[in-house]
Structures are given as C-alpha cells and as structure tokens.
N, C-alpha and C positions, 0 to 999 in steps of 0.2 A: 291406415295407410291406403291411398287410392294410384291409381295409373291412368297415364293416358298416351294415346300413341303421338306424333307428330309427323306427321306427311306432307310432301309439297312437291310438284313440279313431273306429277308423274304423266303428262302430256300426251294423253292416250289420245290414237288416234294419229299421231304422229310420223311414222312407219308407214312407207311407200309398199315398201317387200314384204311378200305375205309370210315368209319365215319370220321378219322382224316384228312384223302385226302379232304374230303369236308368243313370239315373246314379252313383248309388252303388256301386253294383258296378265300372260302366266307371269311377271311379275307385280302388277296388282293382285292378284287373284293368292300369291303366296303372301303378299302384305296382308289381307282380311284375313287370311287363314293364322296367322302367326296372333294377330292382335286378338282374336276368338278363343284362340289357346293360351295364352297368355291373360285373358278373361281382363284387357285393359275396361275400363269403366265409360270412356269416349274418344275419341278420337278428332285432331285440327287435323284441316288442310290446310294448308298456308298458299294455295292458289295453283294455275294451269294444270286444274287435274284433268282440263281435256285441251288438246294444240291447238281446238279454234271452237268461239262461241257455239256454232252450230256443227258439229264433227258428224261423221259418218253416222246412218244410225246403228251399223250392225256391232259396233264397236261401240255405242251408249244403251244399248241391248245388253251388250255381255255386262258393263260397266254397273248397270241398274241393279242385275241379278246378285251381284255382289255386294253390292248397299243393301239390298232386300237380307241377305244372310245376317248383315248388321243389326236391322231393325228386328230382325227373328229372335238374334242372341242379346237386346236389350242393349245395344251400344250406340248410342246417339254419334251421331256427323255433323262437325261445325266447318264450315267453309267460308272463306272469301275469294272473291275474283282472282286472279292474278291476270298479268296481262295480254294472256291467251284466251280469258276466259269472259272477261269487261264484253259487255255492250250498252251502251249507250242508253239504250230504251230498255232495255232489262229484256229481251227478247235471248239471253244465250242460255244453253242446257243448262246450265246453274239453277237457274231460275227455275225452270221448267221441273225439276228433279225437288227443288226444295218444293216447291209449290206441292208434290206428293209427300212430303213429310219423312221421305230418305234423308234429306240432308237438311240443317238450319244454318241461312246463311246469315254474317254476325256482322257485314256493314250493312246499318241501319243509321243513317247521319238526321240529325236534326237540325233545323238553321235555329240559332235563337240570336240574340240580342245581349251582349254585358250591360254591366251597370253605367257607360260612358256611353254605349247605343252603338260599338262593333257588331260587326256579323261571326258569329262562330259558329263549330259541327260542333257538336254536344252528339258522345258516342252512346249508345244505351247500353248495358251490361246483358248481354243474355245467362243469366246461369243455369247449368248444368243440377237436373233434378236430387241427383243420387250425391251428388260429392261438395253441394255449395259453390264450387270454381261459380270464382266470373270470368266473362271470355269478352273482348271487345278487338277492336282491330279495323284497318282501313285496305281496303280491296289496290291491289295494284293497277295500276293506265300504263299505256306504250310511252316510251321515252319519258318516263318521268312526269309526269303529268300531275301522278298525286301527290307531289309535292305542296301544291297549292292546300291540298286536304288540312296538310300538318301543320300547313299557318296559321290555318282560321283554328286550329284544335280547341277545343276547348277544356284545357288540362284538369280546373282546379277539381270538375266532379269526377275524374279519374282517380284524383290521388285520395277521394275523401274515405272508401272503403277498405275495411281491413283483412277480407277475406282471402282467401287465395285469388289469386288472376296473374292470366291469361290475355298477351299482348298478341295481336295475328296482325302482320304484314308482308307485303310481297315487294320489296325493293332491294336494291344494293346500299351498304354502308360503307360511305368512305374509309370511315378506320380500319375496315376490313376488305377493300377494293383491289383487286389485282393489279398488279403494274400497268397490263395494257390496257386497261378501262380507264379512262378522265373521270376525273370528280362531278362532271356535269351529268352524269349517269349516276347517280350515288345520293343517298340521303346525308347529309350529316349525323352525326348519334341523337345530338341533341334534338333532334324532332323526333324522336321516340319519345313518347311522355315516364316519366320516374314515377316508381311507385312499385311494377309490375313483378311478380313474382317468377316469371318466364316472358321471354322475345319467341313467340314461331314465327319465323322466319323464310321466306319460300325465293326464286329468282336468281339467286346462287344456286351452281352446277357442280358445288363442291359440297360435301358433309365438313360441317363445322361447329364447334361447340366450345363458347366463350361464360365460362363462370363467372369471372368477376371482369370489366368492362371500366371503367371511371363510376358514372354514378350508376351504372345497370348491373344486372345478374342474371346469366343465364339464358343469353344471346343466341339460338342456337338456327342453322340452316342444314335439313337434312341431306336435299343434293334428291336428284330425280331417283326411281327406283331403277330405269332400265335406261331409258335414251330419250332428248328429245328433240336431237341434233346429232350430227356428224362426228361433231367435234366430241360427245359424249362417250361414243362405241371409242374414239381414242384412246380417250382417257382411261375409262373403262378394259381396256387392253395394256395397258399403260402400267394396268393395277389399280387405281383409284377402287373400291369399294362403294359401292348402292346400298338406300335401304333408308331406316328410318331410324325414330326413338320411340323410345319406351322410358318416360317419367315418372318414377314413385314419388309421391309428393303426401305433406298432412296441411300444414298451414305454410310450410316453405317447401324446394324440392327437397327432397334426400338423397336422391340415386337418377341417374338415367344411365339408357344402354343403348349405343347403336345396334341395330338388329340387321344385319345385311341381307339382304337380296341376292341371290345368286343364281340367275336359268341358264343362261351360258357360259361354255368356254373360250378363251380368246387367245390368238396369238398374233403378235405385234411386231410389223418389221419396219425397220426404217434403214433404206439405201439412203446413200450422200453423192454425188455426181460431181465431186471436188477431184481435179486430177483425171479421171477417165472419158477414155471417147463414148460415145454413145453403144457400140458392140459390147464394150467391155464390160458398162454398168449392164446392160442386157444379160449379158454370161453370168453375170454377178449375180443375178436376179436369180434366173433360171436353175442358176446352182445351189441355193439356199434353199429354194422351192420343192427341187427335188428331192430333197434331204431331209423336212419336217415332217411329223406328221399334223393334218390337219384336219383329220377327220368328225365329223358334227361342229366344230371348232368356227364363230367367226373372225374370219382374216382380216387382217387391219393392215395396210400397206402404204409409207409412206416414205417419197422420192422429193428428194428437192435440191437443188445446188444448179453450178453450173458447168454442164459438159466444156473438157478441153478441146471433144472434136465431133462431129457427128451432127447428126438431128434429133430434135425428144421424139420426132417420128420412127427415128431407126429403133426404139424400145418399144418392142410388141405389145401395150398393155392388155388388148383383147385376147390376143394370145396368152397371157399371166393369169389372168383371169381363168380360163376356159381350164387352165391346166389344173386350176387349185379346186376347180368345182368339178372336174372329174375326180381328181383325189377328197371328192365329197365333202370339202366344205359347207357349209351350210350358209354362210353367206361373206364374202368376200367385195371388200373398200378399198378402193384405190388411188391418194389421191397426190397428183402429181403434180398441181396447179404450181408449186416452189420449182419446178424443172423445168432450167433455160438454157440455150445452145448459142454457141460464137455465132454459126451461120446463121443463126433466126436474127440474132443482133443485125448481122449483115441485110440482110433480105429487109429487115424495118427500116433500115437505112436508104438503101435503094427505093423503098418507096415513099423517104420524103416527106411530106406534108400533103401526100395525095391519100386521102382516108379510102379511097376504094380499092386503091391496088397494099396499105395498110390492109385494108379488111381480106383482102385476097390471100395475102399471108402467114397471116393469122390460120386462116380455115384449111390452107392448105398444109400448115403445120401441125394442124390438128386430128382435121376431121379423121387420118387414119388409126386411130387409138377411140376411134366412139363406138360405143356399145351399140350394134344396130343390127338386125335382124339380114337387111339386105346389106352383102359386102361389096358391092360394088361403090354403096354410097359414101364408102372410106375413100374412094380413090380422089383424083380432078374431078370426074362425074359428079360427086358428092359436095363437093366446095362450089363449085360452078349453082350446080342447083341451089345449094342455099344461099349464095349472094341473090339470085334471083330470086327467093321468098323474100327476103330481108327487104328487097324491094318492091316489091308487093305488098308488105306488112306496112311497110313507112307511107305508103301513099294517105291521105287525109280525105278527108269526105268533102264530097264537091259541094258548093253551092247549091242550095234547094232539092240535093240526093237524101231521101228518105233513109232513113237507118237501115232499114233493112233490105233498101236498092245496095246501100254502101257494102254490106256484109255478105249480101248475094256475091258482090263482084267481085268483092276482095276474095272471097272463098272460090269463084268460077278460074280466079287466074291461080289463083296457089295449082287448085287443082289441074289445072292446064299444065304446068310446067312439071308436077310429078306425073304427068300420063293418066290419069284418074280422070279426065271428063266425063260428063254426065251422071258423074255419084251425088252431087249435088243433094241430092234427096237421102241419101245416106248417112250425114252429116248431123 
C-alpha cells in the first residue's frame, strides 16, 4: 500500500497584510509537516501554488525551504501550472524551482500527427520511482484557454497502460460548477480522458470529492490551504474547512482522508440593512461588537441591504474597524460593497447623465469610510482631491511626448495637487 498527498491552489504570496502573509505560509509549512509525518511516498500539486508567476521572492525563499525538507525526507513533487502560475515562455518560479530538481513539472505536451495527418498533444507519463504511479496532466490558462489542450488530446496512448495513474488538472467542471459560474468557464467531463485511476484537481475554492462520476472515479478538488481571495477568509469563517488528501492506493485507491489545515480562528458577522435607518444599523453593529470576544481571532464582517433611512456614510466603518483591532483582533474584513441608501439613490438621480457630478457622489458617499492614515482625506477635502487625480490619470500621452516626459508630468501634477511638489525624485 502506498500514499500520496494532493494539494492545490495554495496561492502563496497572495496576502497584502503581513499577519495574513504569515498565515499563509504557516499554512504550507503545516501541509509538508503533516505529509513527512504521515511518511506519504509523493505528493501532486494540482496548480497556483504561487498568486503570480513571478511572486515575491521572500515568500519563494520560505516556499523553497520547505520543498528542500521534501527532497531531504525522499518525497518527490509533481506539479502543474495552474493559472496563477502559466507563463507563456516558461519564465514563472515553477519553472525555475523544477529546473533545481525540488519539483517535477508533469505538462510536458508533444505535437504528433494521427494516422489521417491531425495534429494532437500526446502527454508523456512521468512515473514516480518508488510506487510505479504514472502521473500525466494538462497545466491550467486564464479564462479557459486550455480547453483548446483537450481537443487536440491525444487519448488512445493514455488509455493503453494498466498501471496506477494519476490525472492532474487545473479547471472547473461543469457537472460540478456552482450556480453563479456559466458553463463557459467550465470544462465538460468528457474532456477528461477515461481510463484514470484518480482526477487531482485544483481551481475550485471548495474541498470536494467525487468517487464515482459517469464514466470517471475519484474526481477530487482539495480547496486552497489558507486563502487566496477574500472571498476565501468568508468562507473560511463561514466554516468551510482547508486542507488536502491523503490517498492510500495499490493498483486502485483504497482510502483517502481530508487532512485539514487549521492556523486561525474566525469569527463571522453578517448585518442586513432591510428596515433600519442608517444610526440604527450603526447601533446594531457597535452592539454585537462590544459583546464578542475577538481576541487573535480574524474578523469577517459582512453588511449588505438597503437602508430605509440615512447614508452608508452615517455607518462608521473606520470606526468598526479600529474598535475590533483594539479588542486585538488580529486581522479584521469589512466588506460593505452590498450596502445602499434611499438618499444615494436620490443624489444619482440628481445627477443625471452628467458622469462628473455621478463620479462626485459616488466619492462623496464614500471616501468617509476609507481606511486612510490622513483623516481629513475622508471628508469633501478628500473627494475633491481625488476627482482631480482621476483627472490627471485619464489624461493620454501627447503627440511625439516621450514616455517618460509623459510619466514625469503625469506624476509632477498628481504631486501638485496632494501638496508634494518637488518629491519627484522620491518616487
């Protein structure tokens, strides 16, 4: 009996806030630690194990050090792109990392020719030293792109071996597509090629796991370890469970285990703004606030509906904020974007089909809830100014203005109107 881990979508590098950077990591870092103990025999990635081909390097430093524990404790790394991780000319860390022999990446496509003179990929099998697995698979592209991959596939030398294998890809499948995603974002099943003893799966942000499928078996999508969106810490708060598998297999599987990830605590509030003036939901807020504990805890906070009276301005969010990181939060999300008011309706009315004094309203319904260091730039001050970046940004490069006359000017005026002249050289 052998094992193997399955990981996907752990999008390191991801994380703006250095509390969440360290999470993230301490979430890979207890993934290798779990799979060394567990003495799995290899380990798939099934793609975006970094947020962008070329990521930070202090965060593919920590990343490297932990594939090196790999290669120490005799556990080979099989990865493909996903499509955080694709570059074109093969220039992203993927590449760079296999090329030291941490990881072996497993699309490797060949163009051949059938017997009627089409063009097909013909996939190679990589196998794994220790256990026989063959491992094959096609690297995910933005928007679907490698769709095109599964046309040309070229099935029959997939299906001709008997071994164990090992299917790795990084897309959506429609039989398995959430309601709000279209099918045009989605593979069909049937471009999966038959034959495969396991689907790793990566690109879904859920942990999912399909035994029997129509003509497949063993379909399975881990779901990111930590975050690698917004939308993920929700969920994640929500309850949703992180983590990976763990497959015992001999010539079919026999068992797998999700193995969860767990570095934080969370706690998840969601106001509704149905019925209440704008003070009320505030009170509303302030009152649950005070009353939780949310200590090292990150805070998930989620406001949407629409006020019977008030402004989304009269709800202090910088205020909300400031209270829950004094009561030591550890990192705290706010996101209100679902929260609209009578009077904003009015105010867009009033202004019509005229997009500037639109864009006025907008900023001034805003900008007092922005996180920002200087408070004054929450007030009119603050909206005022940034209508006038917005139009300095839109300006377009003059007729025979050199690029970097164009970026001098465009940066000399920004800088003018925040008060900054002469930092130019700072920049």
């Amino acid at each position: 009996m052998y094992k193997f881990a399955h990981i996907a979508d752990c999008h390191l590098g991801a994380q703006k806030y250095p509390e969440l950077k360290k999470l993230e990591i301490k979430a890979f870092k207890e993934c290798i630690t779990q799979c060394i103990e567990n003495e799995v025999d290899f380990i798939v990635i099934a793609g975006d194990l970094f947020h962008s081909n070329l990521p930070d390097m202090g965060i593919v430093k920590e990343a490297v050090g932990l594939l090196k524990e790999l290669q120490d404790n005799d556990i080979p790394v099989y990865v493909n792109y996903g499509s955080h991780d694709f570059s074109p000319n093969e220039t992203s860390i993927i590449d760079i990392i296999c090329e030291s022999g941490l990881m072996k990446k497993l699309f490797n496509p060949k163009i051949i020719r059938d017997q009627i003179g089409n063009t097909k990929i013909k996939l190679k099998f990589t196998i794994d030293k220790k256990t026989n697995a063959k491992l094959a698979g096609i690297s995910g592209r933005k928007v679907g792109i490698e769709k095109q991959y599964y046309k040309l596939l070229d099935r029959k030398t997939l299906k001709e071996n008997d071994e164990f294998k090992i299917f790795v890809f990084h897309a959506w499948l429609e039989v398995l597509l959430p309601n709000f995603l279209s099918k045009g974002d989605a593979l069909p099943l049937s471009c999966l090629p038959i034959g495969f003893n396991y689907y790793a799966g990566g690109h879904r942000h859920d942990s999912i796991y399909e035994e029997n499928l129509e003509n497949y078996e063993n379909i399975a999508y881990p779901g990111p370890l930590f975050a690698g969106y917004p939308k993920d810490l929700e969920k994640s708060a929500r309850g949703i469970k992180r983590g990976f598998f763990i497959v015992e297999f001999d010539k079919t599987v026999q068992n797998h285990e999700f193995h969860e990830i767990n570095v934080a605590d969370y706690e998840f509030l969601h106001f509704k703004a149905k019925d209440k003036t704008s003070n009320q939901l505030y009170s509303e807020i302030l009152d649950k606030i005070e009353k939780i504990e949310v200590g090292n805890k990150i805070v998930i906070i989620k406001v949407d509906g629409k006020l019977s009276g008030g402004q989304t301005s009269d709800v202090n969010f910088y205020n909300i904020k400031k209270i829950l990181i004094d009561k030591k939060a550890m990192h705290v999300s706010i996101n209100h974007h679902g929260l609209l008011s009578k009077e904003f309706d009015a105010k867009m009315y009033k202004g019509g089909n005229n997009p500037i004094e639109i864009e006025k309203n907008l900023l001034e319904e805003n900008t007092s809830n922005i996180d920002v260091l200087t408070t004054e730039l929450r007030d009119e001050k603050g909206s005022e100014m940034a209508i006038q970046l917005i139009k300095i940004i839109k300006q377009n490069q003059k007729p025979n203005e050199k690029k970097s006359d164009y970026l001098n000017r465009i940066s000399l005026s920004a800088l003018s109107v925040l008060g900054l002249e002469g930092q130019i050289n700072d920049i």
